[in-house]
Backbone bond lengths (Angstrom), bond angles and torsions (degrees), N, CA, C in turn:
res aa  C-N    CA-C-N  psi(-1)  N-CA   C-N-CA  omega(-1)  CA-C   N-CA-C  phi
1 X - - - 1.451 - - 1.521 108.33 -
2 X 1.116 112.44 129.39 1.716 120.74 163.66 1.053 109.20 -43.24
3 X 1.816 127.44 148.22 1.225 134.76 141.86 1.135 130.64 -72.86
4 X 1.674 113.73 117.95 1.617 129.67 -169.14 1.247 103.77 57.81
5 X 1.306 118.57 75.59 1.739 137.13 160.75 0.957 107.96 -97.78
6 X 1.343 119.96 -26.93 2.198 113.63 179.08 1.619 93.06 -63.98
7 X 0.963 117.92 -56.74 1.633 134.12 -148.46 1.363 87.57 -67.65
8 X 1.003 132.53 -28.47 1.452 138.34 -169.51 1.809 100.12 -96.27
9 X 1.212 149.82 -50.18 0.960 122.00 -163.40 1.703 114.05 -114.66
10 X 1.394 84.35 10.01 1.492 114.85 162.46 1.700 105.17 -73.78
11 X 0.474 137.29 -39.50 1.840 163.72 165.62 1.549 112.92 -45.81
12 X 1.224 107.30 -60.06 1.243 143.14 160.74 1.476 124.34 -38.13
13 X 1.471 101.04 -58.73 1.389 127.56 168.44 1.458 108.34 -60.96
14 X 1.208 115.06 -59.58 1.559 131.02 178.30 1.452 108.14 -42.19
15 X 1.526 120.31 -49.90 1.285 123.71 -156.37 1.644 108.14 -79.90
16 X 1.460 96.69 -22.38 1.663 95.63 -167.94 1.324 97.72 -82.97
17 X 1.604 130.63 -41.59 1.392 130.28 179.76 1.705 104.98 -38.83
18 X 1.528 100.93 -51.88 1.474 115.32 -165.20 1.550 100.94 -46.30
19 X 1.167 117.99 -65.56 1.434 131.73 -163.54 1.755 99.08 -45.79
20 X 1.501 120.64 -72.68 0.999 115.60 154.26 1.281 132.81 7.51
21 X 1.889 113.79 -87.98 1.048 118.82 173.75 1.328 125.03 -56.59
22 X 1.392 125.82 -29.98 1.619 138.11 -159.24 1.440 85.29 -80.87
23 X 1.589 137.06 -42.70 1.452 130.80 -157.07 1.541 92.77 -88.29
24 X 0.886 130.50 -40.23 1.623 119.35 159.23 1.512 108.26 -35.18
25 X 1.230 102.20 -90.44 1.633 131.83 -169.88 1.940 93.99 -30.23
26 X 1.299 122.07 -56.20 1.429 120.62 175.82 1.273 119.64 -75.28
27 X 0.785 118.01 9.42 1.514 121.83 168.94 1.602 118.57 -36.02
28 X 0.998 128.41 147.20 2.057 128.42 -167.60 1.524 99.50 41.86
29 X 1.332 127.66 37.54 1.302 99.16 175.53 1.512 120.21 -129.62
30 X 1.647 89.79 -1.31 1.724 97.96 153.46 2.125 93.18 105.91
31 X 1.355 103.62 -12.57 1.606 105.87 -177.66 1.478 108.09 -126.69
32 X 1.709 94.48 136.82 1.040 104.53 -173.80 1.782 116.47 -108.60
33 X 1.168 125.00 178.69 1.505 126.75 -174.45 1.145 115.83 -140.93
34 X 1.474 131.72 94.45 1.596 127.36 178.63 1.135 95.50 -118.92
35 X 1.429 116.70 163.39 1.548 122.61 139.63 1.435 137.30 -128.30
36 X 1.039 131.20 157.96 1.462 138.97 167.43 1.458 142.36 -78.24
37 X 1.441 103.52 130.45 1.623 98.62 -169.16 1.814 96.86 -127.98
38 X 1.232 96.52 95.34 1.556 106.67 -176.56 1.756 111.85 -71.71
39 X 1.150 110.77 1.52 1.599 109.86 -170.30 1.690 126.95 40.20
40 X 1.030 133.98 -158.62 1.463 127.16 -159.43 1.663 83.23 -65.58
41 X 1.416 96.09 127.10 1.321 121.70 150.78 1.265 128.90 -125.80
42 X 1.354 147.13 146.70 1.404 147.80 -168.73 1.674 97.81 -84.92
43 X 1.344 114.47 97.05 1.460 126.16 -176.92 1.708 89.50 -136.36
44 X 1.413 101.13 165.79 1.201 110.67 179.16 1.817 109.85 -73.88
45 X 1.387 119.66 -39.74 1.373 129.98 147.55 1.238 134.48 -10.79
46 X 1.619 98.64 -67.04 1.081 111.26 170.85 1.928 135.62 -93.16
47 X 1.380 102.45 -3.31 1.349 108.90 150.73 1.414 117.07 -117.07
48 X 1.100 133.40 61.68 1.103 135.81 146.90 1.479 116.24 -117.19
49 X 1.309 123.94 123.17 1.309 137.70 179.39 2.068 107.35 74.34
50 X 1.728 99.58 4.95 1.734 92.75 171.95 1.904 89.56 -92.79
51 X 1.780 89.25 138.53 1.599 101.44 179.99 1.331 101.76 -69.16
52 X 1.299 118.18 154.10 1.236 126.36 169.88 1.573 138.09 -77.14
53 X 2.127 90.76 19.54 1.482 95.81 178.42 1.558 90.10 -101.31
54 X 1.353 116.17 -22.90 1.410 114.91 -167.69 1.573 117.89 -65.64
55 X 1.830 101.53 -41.86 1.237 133.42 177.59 1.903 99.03 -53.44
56 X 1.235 112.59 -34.77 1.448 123.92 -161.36 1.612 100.11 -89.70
57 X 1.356 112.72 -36.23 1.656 110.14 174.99 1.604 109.11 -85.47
58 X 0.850 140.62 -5.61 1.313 145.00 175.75 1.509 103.57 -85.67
59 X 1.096 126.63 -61.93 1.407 135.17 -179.32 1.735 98.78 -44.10
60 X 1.836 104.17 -69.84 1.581 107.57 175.15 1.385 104.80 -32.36
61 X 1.311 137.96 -35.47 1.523 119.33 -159.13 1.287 125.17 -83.82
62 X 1.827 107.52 -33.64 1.499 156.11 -153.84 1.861 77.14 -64.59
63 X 1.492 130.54 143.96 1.197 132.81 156.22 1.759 102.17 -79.44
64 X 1.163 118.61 -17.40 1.313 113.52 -166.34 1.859 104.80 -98.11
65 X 1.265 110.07 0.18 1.594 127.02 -172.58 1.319 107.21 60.04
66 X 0.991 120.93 21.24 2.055 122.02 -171.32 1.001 113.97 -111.11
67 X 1.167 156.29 -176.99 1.684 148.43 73.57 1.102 129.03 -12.38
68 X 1.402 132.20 125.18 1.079 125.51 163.28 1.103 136.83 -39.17
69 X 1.630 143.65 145.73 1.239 125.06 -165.99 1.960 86.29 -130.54
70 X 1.923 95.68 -177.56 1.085 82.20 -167.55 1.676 99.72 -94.49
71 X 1.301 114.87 -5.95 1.458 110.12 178.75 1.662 101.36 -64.88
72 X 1.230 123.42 -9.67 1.693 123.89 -170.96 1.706 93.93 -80.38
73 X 1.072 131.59 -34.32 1.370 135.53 169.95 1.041 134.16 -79.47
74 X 1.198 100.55 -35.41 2.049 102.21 171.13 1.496 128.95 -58.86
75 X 0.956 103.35 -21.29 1.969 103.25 -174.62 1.728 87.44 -90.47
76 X 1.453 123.58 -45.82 2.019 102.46 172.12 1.842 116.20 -52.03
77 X 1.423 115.79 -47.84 1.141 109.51 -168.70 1.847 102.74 -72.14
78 X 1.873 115.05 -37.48 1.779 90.59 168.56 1.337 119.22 -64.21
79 X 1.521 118.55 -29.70 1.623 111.05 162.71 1.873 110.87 -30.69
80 X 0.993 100.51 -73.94 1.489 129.18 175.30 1.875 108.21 -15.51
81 X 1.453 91.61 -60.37 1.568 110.96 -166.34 1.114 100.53 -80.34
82 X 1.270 143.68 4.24 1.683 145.12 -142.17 1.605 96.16 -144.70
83 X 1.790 100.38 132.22 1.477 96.78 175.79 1.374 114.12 -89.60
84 X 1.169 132.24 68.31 1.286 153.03 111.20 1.416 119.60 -45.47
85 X 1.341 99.65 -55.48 1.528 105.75 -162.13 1.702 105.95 -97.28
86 X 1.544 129.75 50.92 1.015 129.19 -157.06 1.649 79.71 -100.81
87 X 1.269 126.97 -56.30 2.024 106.06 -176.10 1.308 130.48 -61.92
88 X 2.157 112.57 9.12 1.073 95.52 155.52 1.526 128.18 -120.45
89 X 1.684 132.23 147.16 1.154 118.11 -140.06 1.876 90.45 -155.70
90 X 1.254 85.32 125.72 1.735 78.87 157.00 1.614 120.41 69.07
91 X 1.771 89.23 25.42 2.055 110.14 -160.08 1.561 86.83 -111.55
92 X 1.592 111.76 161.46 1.364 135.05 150.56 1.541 102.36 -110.00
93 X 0.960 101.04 140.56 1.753 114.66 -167.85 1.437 102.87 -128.62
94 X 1.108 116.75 108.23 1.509 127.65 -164.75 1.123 111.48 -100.57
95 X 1.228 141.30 148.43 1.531 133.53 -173.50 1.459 131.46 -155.98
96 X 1.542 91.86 25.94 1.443 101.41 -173.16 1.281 83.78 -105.61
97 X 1.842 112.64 155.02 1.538 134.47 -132.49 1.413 88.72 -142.32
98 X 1.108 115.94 128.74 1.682 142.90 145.56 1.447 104.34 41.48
99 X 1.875 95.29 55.19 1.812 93.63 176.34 1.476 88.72 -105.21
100 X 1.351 119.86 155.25 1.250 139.77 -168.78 1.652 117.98 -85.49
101 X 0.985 137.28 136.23 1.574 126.46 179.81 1.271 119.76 -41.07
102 X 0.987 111.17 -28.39 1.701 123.76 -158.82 1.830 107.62 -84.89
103 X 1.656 80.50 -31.60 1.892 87.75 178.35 1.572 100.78 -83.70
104 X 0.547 106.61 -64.03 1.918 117.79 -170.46 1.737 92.86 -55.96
105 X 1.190 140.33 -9.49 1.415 126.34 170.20 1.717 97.21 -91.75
106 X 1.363 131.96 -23.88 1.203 146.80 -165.61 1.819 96.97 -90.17
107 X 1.067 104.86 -62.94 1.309 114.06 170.05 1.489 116.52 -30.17
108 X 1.770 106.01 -66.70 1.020 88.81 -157.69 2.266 107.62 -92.48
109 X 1.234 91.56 18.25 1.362 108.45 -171.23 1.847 104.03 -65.37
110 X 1.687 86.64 -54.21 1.534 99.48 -167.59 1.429 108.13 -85.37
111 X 1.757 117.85 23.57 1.206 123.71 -171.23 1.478 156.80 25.59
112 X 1.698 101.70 47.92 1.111 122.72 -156.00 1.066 86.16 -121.71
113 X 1.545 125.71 96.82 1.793 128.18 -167.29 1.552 87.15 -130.33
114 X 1.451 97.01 132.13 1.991 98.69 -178.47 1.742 100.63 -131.82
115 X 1.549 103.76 89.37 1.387 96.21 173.46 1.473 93.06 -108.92
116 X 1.718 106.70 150.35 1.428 96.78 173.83 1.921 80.31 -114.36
117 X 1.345 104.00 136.54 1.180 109.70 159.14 1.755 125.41 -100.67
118 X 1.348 114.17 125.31 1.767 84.02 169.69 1.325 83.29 -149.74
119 X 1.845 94.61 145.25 1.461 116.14 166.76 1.715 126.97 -75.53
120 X 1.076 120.01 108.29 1.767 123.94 -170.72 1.802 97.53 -100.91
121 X 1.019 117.66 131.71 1.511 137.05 177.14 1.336 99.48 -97.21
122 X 1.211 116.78 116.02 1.687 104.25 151.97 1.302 121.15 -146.15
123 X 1.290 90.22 142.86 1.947 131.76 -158.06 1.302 118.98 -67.99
């Protein structure tokens, strides 16, 4: 188990409520509030202290056999920042790919949960 993972996805928890409320709270005001949950991504975060059998079943699951990277996220969050994306508001946007129930109950068993959340405003 990671050190201070409650505190961490406790955080997590916090941020998505936030978004929520903030896309309420902005309402008529032309800005919106989502966030992102890129799931296992190859961050320094997230491989540090994940074993490398876990690292190895995640990949097995991945249709793409990889880890996520962070260039796999950036073109959703400039979506995000771009008024394109003005009808969506007040979403968690999840983006981890064709992991199986069985892993993600395992996953989140041995409590190594990696959401990165972040709130993007756009103007």
């Amino acid at each position: 188990m990671k050190p201070k993972i409650a505190t961490y996805t406790a955080s997590k928890a916090a941020v998505e409520t936030m978004t929520k409320i903030l896309a309420k709270e902005l309402e008529g005001t032309g800005i919106t509030a989502n966030c992102v949950a890129p799931g296992p991504t190859a961050t320094h975060m997230f491989l540090t202290g994940t074993s490398e059998e876990l690292i190895k079943r995640v990949i097995e699951e991945c249709p793409h056999g990889r880890l996520g990277e962070t260039k796999d996220v950036a073109p959703l969050v400039g979506f995000l920042a771009s008024d394109a994306s003005e009808w969506i508001n007040g979403r968690l946007l999840v983006l981890m790919v064709a992991l199986s129930r069985v892993w993600l109950v395992q996953y989140f068993e041995i409590c190594i949960l990696y959401i990165n959340a972040t709130i993007i405003p756009v103007i």
